[in-house]
NUTINU-652498 format. One record per residue (C-alpha): x, y, z; residue in one letter. Coordinates in steps of 0.001 Angstrom, whole numbers, plus 524288, in hexadecimal, padded with zeros to 5 digits. Layout:
# NUTINU-652498
XYZA;...
# end
This chain:
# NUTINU-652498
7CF577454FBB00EX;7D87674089BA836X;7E23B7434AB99A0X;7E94B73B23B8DC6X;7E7F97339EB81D1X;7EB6D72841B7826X;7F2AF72907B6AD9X;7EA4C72E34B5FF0X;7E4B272479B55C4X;7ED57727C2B4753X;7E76B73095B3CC5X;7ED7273105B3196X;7EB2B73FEAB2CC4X;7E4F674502B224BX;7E85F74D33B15FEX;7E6E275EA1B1434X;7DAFF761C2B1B50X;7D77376F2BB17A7X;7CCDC77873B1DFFX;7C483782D0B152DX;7C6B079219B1BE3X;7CFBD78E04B25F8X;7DA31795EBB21A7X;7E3F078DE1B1FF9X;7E62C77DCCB1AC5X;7E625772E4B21B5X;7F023766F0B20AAX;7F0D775963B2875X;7FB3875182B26D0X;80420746C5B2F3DX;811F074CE5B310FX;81A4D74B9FB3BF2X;8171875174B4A0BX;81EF375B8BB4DEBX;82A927588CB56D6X;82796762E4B60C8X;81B6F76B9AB628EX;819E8778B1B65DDX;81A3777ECDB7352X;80B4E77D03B76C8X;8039E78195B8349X;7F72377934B8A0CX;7EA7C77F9EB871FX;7E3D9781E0B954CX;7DDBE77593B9D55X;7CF6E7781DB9FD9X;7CC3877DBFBAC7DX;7D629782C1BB74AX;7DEB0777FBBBFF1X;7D735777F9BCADEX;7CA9077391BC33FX;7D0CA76708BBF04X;7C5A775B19BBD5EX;7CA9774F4DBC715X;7D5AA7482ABC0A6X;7D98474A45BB565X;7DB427561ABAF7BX;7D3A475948BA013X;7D8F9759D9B95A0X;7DB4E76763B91E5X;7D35476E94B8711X;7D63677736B7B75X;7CDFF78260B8125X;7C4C178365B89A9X;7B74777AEDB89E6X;7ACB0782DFB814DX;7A04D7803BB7B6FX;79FC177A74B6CE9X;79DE17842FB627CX;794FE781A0B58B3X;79A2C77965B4D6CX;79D4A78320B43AFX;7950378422B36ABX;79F8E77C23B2E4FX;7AD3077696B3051X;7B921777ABB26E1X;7B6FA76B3FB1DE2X;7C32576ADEB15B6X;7B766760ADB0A07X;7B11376E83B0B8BX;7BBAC77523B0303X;7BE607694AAFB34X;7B10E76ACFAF46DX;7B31E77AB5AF432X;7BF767776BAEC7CX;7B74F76DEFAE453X;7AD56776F1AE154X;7B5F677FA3ADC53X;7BD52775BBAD367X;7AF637737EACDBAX;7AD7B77ED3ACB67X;7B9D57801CAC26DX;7B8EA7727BABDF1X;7AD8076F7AAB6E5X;7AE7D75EE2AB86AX;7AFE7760A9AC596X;7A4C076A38AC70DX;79AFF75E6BAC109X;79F067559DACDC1X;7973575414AD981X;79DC375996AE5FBX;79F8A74A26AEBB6X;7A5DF7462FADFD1X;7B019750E7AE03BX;7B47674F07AEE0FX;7B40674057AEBA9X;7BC77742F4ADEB6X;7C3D374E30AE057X;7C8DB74E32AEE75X;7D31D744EEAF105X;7DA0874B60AE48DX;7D6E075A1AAE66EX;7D21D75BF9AF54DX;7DEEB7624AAF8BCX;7E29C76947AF05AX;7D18B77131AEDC7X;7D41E77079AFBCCX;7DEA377967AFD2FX;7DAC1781EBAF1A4X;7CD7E783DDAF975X;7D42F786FDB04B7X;7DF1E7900DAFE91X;7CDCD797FDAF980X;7CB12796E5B06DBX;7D72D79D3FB0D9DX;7D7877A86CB0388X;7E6CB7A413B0526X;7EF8F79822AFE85X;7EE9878C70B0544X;7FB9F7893BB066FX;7FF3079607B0F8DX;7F3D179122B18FAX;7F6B478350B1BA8X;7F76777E48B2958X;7FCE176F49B2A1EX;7FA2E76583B344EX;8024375A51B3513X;8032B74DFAB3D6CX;7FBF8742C3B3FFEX;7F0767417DB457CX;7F29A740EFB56CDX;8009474657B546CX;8051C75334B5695X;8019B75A5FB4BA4X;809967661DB431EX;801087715CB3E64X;8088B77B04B35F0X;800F478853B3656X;8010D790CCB29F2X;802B679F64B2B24X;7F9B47A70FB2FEAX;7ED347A524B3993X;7E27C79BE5B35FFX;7D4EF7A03CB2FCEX;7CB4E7A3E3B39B5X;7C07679A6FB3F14X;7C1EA78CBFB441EX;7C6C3785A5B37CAX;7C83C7749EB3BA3X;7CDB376A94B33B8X;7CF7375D25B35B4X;7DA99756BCB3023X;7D9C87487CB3369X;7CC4374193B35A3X;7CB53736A2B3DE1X;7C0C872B89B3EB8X;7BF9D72BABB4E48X;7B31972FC4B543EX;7AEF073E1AB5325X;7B14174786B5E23X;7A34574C7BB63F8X;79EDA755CAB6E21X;7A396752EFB7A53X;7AEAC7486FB771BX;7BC3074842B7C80X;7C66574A31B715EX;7D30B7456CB72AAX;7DD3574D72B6A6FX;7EA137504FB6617X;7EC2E75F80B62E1X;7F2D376AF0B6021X;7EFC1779B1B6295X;7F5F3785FAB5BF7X;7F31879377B5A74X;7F2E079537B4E19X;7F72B7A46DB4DA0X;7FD6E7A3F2B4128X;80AC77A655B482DX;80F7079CD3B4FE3X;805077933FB51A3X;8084B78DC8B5DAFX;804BA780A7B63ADX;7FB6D78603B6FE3X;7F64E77645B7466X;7F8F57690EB70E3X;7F62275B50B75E3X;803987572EB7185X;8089975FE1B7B40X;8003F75C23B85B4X;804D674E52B823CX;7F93574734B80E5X;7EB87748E4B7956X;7E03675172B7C7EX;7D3767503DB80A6X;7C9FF75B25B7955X;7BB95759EEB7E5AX;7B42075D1AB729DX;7AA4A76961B748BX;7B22576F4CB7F01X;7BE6C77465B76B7X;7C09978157B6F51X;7B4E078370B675BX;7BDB1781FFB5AD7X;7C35F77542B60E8X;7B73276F69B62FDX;7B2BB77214B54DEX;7BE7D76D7BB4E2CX;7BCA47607AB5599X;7AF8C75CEAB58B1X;7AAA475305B4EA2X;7B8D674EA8B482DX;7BC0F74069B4C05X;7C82D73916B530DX;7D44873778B4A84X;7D15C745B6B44F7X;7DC0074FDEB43C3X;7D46175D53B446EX;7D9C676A67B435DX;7D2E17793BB4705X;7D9037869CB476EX;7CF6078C30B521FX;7CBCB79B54B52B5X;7CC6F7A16CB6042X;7BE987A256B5EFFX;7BD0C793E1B5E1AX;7C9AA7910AB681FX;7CDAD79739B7569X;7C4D67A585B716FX;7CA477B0D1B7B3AX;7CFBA7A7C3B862FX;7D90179DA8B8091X;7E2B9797DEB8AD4X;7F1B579C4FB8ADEX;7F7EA79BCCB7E6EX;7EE7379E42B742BX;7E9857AB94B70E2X;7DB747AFF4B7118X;7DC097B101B62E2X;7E46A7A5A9B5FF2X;7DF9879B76B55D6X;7E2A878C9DB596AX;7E61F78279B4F72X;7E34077493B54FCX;7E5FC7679AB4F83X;7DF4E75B7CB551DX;7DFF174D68B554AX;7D39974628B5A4AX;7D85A73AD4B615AX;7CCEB7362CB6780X;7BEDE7395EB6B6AX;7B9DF73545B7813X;7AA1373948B7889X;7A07673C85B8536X;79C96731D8B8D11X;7A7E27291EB88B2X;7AD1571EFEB92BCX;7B1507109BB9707X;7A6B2705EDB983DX;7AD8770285BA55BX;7AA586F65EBAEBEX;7A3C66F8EEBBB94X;7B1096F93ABC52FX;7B57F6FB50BD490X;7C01F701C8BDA07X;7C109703BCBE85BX;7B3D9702DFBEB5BX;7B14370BBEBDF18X;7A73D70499BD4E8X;7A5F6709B4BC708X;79B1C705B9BBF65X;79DD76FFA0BB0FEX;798DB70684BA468X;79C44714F2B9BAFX;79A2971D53BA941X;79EDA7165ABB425X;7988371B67BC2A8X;7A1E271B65BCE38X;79CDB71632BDC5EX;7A59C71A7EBE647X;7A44C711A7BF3B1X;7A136719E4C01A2X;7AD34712FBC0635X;7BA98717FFC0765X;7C3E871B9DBFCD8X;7CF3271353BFB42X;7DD0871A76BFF51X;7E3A5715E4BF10DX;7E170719F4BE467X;7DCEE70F28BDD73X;7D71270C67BCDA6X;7D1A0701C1BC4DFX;7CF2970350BB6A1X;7C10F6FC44BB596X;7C1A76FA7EBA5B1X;7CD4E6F8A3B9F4BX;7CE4C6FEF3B91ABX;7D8946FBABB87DDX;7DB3270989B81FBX;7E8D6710A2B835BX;7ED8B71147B91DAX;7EDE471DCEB9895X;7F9897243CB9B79X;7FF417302FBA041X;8008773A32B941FX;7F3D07349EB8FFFX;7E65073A41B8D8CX;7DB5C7329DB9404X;7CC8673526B9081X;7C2F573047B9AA5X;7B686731C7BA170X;7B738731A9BB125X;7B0CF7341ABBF11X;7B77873444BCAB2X;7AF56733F1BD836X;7B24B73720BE4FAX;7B34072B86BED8DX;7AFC47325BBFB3AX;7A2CD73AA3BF5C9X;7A01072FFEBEA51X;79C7473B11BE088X;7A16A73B6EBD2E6X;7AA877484EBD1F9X;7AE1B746B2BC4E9X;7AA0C73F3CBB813X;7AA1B7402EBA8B4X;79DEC7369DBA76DX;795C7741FBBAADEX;7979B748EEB9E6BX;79CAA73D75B97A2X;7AA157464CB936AX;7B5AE73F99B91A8X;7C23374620B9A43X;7CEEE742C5B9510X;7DD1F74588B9EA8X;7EC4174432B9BC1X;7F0A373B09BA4D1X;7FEF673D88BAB5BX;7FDE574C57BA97BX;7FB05750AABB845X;7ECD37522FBB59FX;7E74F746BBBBA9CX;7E53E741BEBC970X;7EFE973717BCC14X;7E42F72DE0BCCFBX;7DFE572D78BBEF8X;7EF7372D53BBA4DX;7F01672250BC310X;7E4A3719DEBBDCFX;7E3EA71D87BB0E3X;7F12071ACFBAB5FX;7F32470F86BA496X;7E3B870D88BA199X;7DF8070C05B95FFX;7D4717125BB8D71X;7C73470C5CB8E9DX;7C9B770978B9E06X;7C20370DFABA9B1X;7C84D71210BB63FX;7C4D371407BC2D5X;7CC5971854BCE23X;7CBEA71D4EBDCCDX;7D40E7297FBE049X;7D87372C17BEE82X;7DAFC73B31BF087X;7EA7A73966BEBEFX;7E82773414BDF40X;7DD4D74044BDB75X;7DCB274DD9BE072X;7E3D674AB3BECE8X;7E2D6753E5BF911X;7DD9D75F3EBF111X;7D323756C9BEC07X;7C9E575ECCBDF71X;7BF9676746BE7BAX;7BB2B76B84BDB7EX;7B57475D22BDA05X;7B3A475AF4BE70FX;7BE20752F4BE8E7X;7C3A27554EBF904X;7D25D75054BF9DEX;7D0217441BC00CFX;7C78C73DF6BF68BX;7C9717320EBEFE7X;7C3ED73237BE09FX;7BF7272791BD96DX;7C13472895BC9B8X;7BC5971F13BBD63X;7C1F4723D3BB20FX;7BDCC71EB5BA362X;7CB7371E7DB99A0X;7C3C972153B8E1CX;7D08172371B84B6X;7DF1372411B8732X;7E6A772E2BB7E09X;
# end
């Protein structure tokens, strides 16, 4: 119900990270952002207007939910063509050739990696390696520079990851929370199609419900990792991508893990009241709603105060929620149930004037809980998709699991 997020934790970047077959080289490094990005256009929200969830708005997507692919036989492992170019200095070197494989990476990498690495490549492409390099620069969480070399990419999904970080290690199910870029990389003019630069704040990718080639470029790399894919149609949008990108159109995304926020996360709140309201204390707090009228005011309490980075508008807010509905007691709404982080830009128009109200200026690691009279939710229209009649008053507790 909610969107926004926290400045990224500092990588410092890595050296040329190459990938075997891809068709062209690969090159990190930390030069200035650009001063101005290109004209880029939003990639579709999920799911038409009118079938908004209560509050806040989702974060929207690169594609369209899908079922994981299976995880392909083998990855692009730029060691991989460090020992190819190994074995073949063996074989032309006979004192290398009498060296165990271990040894010669140990011994022989820091001084010839790049350079075996680019002469495997240059074997690989059937083309000099210099006339296929591709450069991404920047630091890691800032807007990054890619500088396309002529021509299309190689076909297939081809991933690299530029910068590794030590943070935990994006599973199934977790909420990601990204910087990024999009292009279609068409060999022409390789225009910017998405960014979370543009949108202003970072984005929330659920891992195993993004493009197929997404999801395998990402799944399994850690926070404070820079990763990189050129995705196939096959493995992106297929035959219905949204406006702006072809049906044969392949994508080029760069992607800065920021954080990884996994199923079932949450506050270990106090027990609280509000109103009459009681909340019960622990990871999944249970809302009791009193028979008794609702109160005329809008009215909230944070019941545990964290001390992470304060909300704000502009800001990307992960959480878990329910909201109830005071008159009828029933839950309409919750994240506990599948234990699936949501995460919401606050100040962008998406959100009911109740959570922008009680959620700015809280900090991460706080629990929240609030009672909505008709004027601060879905006022007289109420959400008869939820059940929710005009004249009801809401009741809302709200985890703030992280604050980007």
């Amino acid at each position: 119900m909610l969107r926004r997020a926290t400045a990224p934790r500092a990588v410092s970047g890595t050296g040329p990270r190459s990938v075997c077959g891809a068709g062209f080289r690969l090159v990190s490094g930390d030069g200035p952002a650009p001063a101005s990005e290109a004209a880029s256009m939003r990639f579709p929200e999920p799911g038409p207007a009118s079938e908004r969830a209560p509050g806040p708005v989702p974060e929207s997507v690169p594609g369209p939910a899908s079922a994981r692919p299976p995880e392909p036989a083998s990855r692009p492992v730029p060691e991989r063509a460090f020992r190819l170019a190994l074995k073949l200095l063996s074989a032309l070197v006979p004192k290398v050739a009498r060296k165990p494989m271990p040894v010669l990476v140990r011994e022989l990498g820091p001084v010839f990696g790049p350079v075996l690495l680019v002469a495997v490549l240059a074997g690989c492409t059937g083309a000099p390696a210099q006339g296929l390099e591709l450069k991404v620069a920047g630091a890691f969480g800032a807007r990054p520079t890619v500088d396309f070399p002529d021509g299309k990419p190689a076909p297939g999904l081809q991933v690299d990851e530029l910068t590794t970080g030590k943070g935990a290690r994006l599973e199934p199910d977790d909420v990601a929370v990204v910087q990024y870029t999009a292009h279609v990389w068409d060999g022409g003019r390789n225009r910017l199609v998405d960014s979370s630069f543009t949108r202003g704040a970072p984005a929330a990718f659920p891992v195993g419900g993004l493009l197929p080639g997404l999801d395998r470029a990402l799944e399994g790399r850690t926070v404070g990792s820079r990763v990189i894919a050129a995705v196939p149609p096959g493995d992106g949008f297929g035959p219905n991508p949204p406006r702006g990108v072809g049906p044969s159109d392949e994508l080029f995304y760069v992607v800065d893990i920021l954080g990884a926020h996994h199923k079932g996360a949450s506050v270990e709140g106090r027990a609280g009241t509000l109103a009459g309201v009681r909340v019960s204390a622990g990871a999944r707090p249970a809302l009791q709603v009193p028979a008794a009228a609702p109160p005329a005011r809008f009215a909230s309490t944070v019941l545990e105060r964290g001390s992470g980075p304060k909300a704000r508008p502009g800001r990307l807010v992960v959480t878990q929620y329910a909201g109830a509905v005071w008159g009828s007691r029933r839950v309409f709404d919750t994240t506990w149930t599948s234990g699936l982080p949501k995460a919401f830009k606050l100040g962008d128009g998406g959100l009911i004037r109740a959570w922008e109200r009680a959620l700015t200026g809280v900090p991460a690691g706080s629990r929240v809980l609030m009672v909505v009279p008709p004027a601060y939710g879905y006022g007289a229209p109420g959400f008869p998709a939820y059940g929710i009649k005009g004249s009801d008053t809401l009741v809302f507790v709200v985890d703030v699991l992280a604050v980007y």
